[in-house]
C-alpha positions, -999 to 999 in steps of 0.1 A, spaced: 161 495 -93 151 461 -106 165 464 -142 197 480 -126 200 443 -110 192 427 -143 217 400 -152 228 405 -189 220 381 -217 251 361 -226 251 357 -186 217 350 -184 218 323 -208 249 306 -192 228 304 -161 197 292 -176 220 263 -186 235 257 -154 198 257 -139 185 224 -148 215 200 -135 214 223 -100 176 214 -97 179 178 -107 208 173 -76 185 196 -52 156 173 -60 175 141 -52 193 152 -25 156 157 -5 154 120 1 188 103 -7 229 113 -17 232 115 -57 265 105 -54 259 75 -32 233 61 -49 232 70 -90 259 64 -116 262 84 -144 243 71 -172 217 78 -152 225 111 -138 225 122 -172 196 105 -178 174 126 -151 194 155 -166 182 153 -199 145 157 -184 156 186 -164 164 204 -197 135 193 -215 110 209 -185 126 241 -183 131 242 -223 94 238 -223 86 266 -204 109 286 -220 96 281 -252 55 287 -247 71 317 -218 100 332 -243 113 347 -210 144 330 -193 131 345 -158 101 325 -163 116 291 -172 141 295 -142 118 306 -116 87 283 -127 103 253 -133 124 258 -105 90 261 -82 79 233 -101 107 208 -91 106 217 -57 70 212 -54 74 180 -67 104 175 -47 85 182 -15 58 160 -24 76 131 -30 99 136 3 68 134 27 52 112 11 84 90 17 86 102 50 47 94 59 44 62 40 79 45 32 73 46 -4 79 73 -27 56 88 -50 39 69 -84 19 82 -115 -9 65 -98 -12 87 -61 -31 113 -81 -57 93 -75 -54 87 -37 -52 124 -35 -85 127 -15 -76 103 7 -49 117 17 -63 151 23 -84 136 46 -55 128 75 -31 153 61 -36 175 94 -22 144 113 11 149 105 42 167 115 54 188 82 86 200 104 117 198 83 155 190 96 183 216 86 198 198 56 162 199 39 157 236 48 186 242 33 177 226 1 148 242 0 166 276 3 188 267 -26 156 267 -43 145 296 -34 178 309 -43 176 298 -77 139 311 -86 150 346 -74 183 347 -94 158 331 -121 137 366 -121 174 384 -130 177 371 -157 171 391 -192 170 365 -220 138 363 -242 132 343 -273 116 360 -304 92 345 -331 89 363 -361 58 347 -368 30 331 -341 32 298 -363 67 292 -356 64 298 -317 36 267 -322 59 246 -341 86 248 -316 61 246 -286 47 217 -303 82 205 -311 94 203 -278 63 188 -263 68 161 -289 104 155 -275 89 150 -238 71 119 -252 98 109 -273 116 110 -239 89 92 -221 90 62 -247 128 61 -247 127 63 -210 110 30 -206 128 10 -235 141 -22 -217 175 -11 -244 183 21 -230 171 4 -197 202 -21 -200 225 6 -217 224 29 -189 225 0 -164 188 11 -149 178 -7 -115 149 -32 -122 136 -39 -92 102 -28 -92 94 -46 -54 121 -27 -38 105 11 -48 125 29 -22 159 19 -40 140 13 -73 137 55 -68 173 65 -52 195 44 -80 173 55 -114 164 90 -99 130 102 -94 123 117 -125 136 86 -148 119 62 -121 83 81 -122 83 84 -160 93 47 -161 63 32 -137 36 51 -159 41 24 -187 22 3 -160 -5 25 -158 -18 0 -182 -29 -39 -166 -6 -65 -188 -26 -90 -201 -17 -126 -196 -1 -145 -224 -23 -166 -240 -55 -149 -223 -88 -159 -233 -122 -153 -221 -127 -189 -212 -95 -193 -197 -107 -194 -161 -135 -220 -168 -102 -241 -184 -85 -238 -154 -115 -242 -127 -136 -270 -142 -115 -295 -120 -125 -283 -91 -161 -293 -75 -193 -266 -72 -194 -260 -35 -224 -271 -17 -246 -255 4 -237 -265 45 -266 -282 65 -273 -273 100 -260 -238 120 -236 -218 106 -213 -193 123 -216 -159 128 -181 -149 109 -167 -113 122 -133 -98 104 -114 -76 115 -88 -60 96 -67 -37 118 -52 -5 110 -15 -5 117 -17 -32 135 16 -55 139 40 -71 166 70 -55 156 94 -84 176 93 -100 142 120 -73 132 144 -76 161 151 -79 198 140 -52 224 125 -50 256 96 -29 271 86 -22 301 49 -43 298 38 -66 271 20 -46 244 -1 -78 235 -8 -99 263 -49 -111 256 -38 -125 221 -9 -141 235 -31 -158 259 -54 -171 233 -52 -210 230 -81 -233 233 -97 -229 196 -77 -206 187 -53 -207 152 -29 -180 152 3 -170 127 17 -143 107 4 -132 72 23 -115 45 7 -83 30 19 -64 0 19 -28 16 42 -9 47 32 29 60 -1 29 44 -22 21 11 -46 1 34 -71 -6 9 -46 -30 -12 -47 -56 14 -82 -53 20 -89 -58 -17 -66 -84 -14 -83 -106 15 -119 -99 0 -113 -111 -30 -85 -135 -28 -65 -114 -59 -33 -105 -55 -11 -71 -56 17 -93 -76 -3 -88 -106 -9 -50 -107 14 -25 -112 32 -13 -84 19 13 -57 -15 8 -76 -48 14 -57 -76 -12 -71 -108 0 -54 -97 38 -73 -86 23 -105 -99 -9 -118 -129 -13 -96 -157 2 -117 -190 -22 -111 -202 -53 -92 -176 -80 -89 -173 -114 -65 -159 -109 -33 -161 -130 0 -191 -108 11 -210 -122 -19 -204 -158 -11 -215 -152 28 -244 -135 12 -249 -162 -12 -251 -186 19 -276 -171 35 -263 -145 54 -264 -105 64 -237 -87 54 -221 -57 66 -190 -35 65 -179 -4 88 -148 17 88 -151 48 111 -135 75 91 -147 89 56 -168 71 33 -155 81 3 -119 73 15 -102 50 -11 -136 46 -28 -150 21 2 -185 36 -3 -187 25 -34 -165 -2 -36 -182 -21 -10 -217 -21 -26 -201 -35 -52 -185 -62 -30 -219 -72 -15 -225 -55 16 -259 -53 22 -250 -21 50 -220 -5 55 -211 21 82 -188 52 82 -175 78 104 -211 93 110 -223 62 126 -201 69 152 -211 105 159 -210 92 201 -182 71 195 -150 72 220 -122 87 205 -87 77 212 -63 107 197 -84 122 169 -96 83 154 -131 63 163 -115 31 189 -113 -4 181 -133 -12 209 -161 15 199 -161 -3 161 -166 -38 186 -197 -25 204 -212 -14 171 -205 -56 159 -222 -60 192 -252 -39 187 -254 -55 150 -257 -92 162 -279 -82 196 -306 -67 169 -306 -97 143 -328 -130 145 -314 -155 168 -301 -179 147 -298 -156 115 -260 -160 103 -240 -123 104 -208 -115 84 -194 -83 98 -158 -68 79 -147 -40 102 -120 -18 88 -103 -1 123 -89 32 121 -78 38 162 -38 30 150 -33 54 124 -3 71 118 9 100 125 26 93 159 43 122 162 16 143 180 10 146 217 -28 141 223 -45 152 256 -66 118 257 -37 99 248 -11 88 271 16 64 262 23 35 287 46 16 273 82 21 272 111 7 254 146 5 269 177 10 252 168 34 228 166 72 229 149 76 193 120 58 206 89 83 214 72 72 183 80 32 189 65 41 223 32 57 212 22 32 184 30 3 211 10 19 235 -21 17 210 -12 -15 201 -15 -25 238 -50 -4 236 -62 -26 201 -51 -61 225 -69 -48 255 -104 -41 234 -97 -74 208 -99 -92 244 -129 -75 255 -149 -86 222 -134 -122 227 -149 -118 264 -185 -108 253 -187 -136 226 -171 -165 246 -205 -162 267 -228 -167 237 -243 -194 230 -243 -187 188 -212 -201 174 -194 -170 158 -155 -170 146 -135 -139 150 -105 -134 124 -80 -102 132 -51 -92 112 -30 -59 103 -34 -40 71 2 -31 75 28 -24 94 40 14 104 65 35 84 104 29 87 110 59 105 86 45 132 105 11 136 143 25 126 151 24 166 144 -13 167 167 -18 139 190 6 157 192 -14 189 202 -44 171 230 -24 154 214 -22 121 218 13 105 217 15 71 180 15 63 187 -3 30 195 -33 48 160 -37 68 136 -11 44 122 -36 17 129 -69 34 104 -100 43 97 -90 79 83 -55 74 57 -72 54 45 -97 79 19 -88 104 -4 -111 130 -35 -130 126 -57 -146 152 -86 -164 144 -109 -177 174 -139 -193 179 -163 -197 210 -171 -231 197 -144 -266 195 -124 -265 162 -96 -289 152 -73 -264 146 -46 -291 139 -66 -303 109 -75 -266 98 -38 -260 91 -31 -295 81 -57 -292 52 -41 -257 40 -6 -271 43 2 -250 69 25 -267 87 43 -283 56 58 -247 49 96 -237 58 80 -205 59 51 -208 85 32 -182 73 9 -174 45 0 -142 24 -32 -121 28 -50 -132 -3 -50 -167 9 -70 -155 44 -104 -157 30 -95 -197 20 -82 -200 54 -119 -186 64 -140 -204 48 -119 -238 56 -121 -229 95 -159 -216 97 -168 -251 81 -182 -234 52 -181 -244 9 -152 -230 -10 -156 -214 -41 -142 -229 -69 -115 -201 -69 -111 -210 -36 -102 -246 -40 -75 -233 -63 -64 -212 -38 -64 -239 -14 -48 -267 -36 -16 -233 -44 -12 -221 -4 0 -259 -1 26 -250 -25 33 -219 -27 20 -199 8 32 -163 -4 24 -143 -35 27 -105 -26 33 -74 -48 65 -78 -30 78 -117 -32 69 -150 -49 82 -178 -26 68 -216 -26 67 -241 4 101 -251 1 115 -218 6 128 -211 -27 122 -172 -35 116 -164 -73 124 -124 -81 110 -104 -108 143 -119 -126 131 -149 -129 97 -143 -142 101 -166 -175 107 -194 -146 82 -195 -129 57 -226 -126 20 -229 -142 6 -227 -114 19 -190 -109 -1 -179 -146 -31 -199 -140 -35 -177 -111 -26 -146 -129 -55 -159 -155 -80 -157 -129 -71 -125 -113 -73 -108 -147 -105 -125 -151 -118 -116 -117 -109 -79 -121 -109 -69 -157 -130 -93 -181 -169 -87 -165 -178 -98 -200 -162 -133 -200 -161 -139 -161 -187 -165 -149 -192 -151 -114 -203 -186 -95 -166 -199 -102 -156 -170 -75 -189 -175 -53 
């Protein structure tokens, strides 16, 4: 019956031909309009990879059906990969994410796979396309087994060859290729996703700085003083870095029916609060933690990379080193899987003395499927009731109550706030309703610690803020629809921080001394938070950190994202060759810092 339904060969080979431009439009039309977005050079660009795939397979296969139907399976695979991961975490997918793969097994069950009718369709043209693949009747014959090599070997040669020519800043200009490496969403929709991905894995290797030299950092610290140890009582320090956590009013007008964050807004006497800028939207938590412990920056590192799973190898200085170094007991807690993003090893190598995951919170409360903010508190609280009075504590507690999904309806969870004006809004109304949860227990740990008599300073910030499609109705209501206006701009980068203390501290003179106030901007990035610390908590800066110090007063953000100085002048990746000595001494000591262990003096960081 089958081979009566065979196609014949001269057919069979005109399809084959057909095949690969017909996958390459079903593959982009999964996350964006070919024709809206890509001009032809680079159509035929992706095209040209679409041939080379299937040509592979045809070649080691010698059976057309095979090609077709494999690399048709392929592409979608692929294609379906890429389009939730866009839909999950904002970005699309990079060379890199094989190596978050783990991690993301770990909360794939919290999503909602459900697709709309246009992508079912595309799928089903697909499917179409592998079944009319195993039609087919072509086959390619070798009269010898060496010559089937030599092709096979041939063509795998012309896949690199493709590769290098891929990433060639000539062809790159000749086909009119989209640069923008800080805006990956349209960085992925303009080259195509198969140009775009083959592109990013030249930054699989770290550039080194011009000019770099293993005693480049000492050059550029040896102005700066060796801190000195403090005299009297220092302050229990407690961090918390908050999953998800943001106050999405930054991004537009709309109203609810309670406010979502009414203890922090209430927080005055001793109390500095602001917005910081992190490098990261939707997920990829661990960047901005790496970020605040050791004062690096994303800007540095090739986009969408993952430092605790790449680079992050052995002991290096962090923040938890320097409290450790100053006499006190460090420790670090995220209640979910150790081995996510490599924290379990990671943080030994930061210099936490204890660290706590999800099974030390086999008791804990649970708010949807995720250990609570509050729960992650009382443990802090059990931690500093069972130390010496007087014994200095530095707690970094990594939440996990906020994470995304949001599409889920939870038995245990019921969502109390509501936004008016919008009827896209379920999701907007279930992360604001944990927001609202993460204020009320933030409150209650302010509340236990305003009564003790040991002076301790609390520090909260986001790691991110949620995906677009969680805040698109915000947009929405302040009639903003195209999602290429809003998706990669300033505000869905900045998130709160509140730092408090139970004890008097000039808060004026805190910001003063950082420059705070100086900025148009009125904000700073993450990597400068551990500067900002250290300066409020009383307590010697590094000599890394003085440099940080001495560049937050001019230039307050440096994120994966944007480079902008006090003045409010913005410098793009265009302007690279512009961009002041300040901005390469700092690129110096983060290559230092992260890569050269064999040349980096640790007490310049410590």
């Amino acid at each position: 019956m089958l081979k009566k339904l065979k196609i014949p060969k001269i057919i069979s080979i005109l399809f084959w031909l057909v095949i690969p431009p017909v996958s390459f439009w079903l593959m982009e039309s999964l996350t964006h309009s070919v024709s809206e977005t890509m001009e032809w050079p680079l159509i035929l660009l992706n095209i040209v990879f679409y041939y080379l795939l299937y040509g592979f397979i045809l070649v080691i296969s010698k059976r057309s059906k095979v090609s077709i139907s494999l690399g048709s399976l392929i592409v979608l695979i692929v294609g379906l990969l890429n389009y939730y991961v866009i839909k999950f975490r904002s970005v699309p997918v990079y060379p890199w994410d094989i190596f978050s793969v783990r991690t993301a097994a770990s909360v794939s069950d919290n999503f909602d796979y459900s697709l709309d009718g246009k992508t079912i369709g595309l799928v089903l043209g697909f499917i179409v396309l592998m079944a009319a693949g195993l039609l087919t009747d072509w086959k390619l014959s070798f009269k010898k087994r060496r010559n089937h090599l030599v092709i096979t070997l041939i063509m795998a040669l012309l896949i690199v060859v493709y590769g290098k020519v891929v990433q060639m800043p000539s062809v790159h200009e000749a086909v009119g290729f989209y640069e923008y490496l800080f805006t990956p969403n349209s960085f992925y929709r303009k080259n195509g996703f198969a140009v775009s991905f083959i592109s990013n894995m030249q930054y699989l290797a770290v550039e080194k700085p011009s000019g770099y030299n293993g005693g480049k950092a000492e050059e550029i610290l040896e102005v700066y003083d060796d801190a000195k140890e403090v005299e009297g009582t220092k302050p229990n320090v407690i961090v918390i870095m908050n999953e998800a956590f943001s106050d999405l009013s930054v991004l537009g007008d709309f109203e609810t029916n309670v406010d979502y964050m009414p203890n922090i807004r209430s927080l005055e006497e001793n109390t500095i609060k602001g917005t910081t800028l992190v490098s990261v939207k939707g997920g990829n938590t661990a960047n901005t933690e790496y970020e605040f412990l050791t004062g690096n920056s994303m800007a540095f590192l090739p986009v969408g990379s993952i430092p605790y799973q790449q680079y992050i190898r052995g002991e290096m200085p962090s923040i938890a080193w320097q409290f450790k170094n100053q006499g006190y007991s460090t420790y670090a807690m995220h209640p979910y899987g150790a081995t996510g993003w490599n924290r379990n090893k990671v943080y030994e190598y930061f210099g936490f003395e204890e660290s706590f995951f999800k099974q030390s919170f086999k008791d804990a409360e649970v708010l949807r499927e995720y250990v609570t903010d509050l729960a992650t508190y009382q443990k802090i609280v059990d931690i500093y009731s069972s130390k010496d009075a007087g014994e200095p504590m530095f707690v970094f507690d990594v939440t996990m109550q906020n994470h995304s999904s949001y599409s889920k309806e939870y038995d245990n969870f019921k969502p109390d706030v509501e936004v008016y004006g919008s009827e896209n809004d379920k999701l907007l109304e279930r992360y604001l309703s944990l927001i609202k949860v993460s204020d009320a227990a933030f409150g209650e740990l302010v509340n236990f610690f305003s009564k003790e008599d040991e002076p301790t300073i609390i520090l909260m910030f986001g790691d991110h803020q949620p995906a677009d499609w969680v805040v698109e109705p915000i947009y929405e209501m302040n009639g903003i629809t195209d999602s290429a206006e809003w998706s990669e701009s300033m505000e869905r980068y900045e998130v709160p921080f509140i730092l408090w203390a139970n004890y008097d501290i000039d808060e004026e003179a805190i910001k003063a001394s950082l420059g705070y106030e100086d900025s148009v901007y009125q904000m700073l990035s993450v990597n400068y938070m551990g500067t900002l610390l250290f300066e409020a908590a009383g307590l010697p800066l590094s000599q890394y950190q003085q440099f940080m110090k001495a560049m937050l007063t001019k230039y307050p953000i440096i994120t994966a994202n944007m480079f902008c100085d006090a003045q409010g002048t913005s410098y793009g990746d265009q302007d690279v060759n512009k961009r002041p000595e300040e901005w390469y001494n700092y690129w110096n000591l983060n290559y230092n810092l992260l890569f050269d262990e064999k040349y980096r003096n640790n007490e310049l960081y410590e």
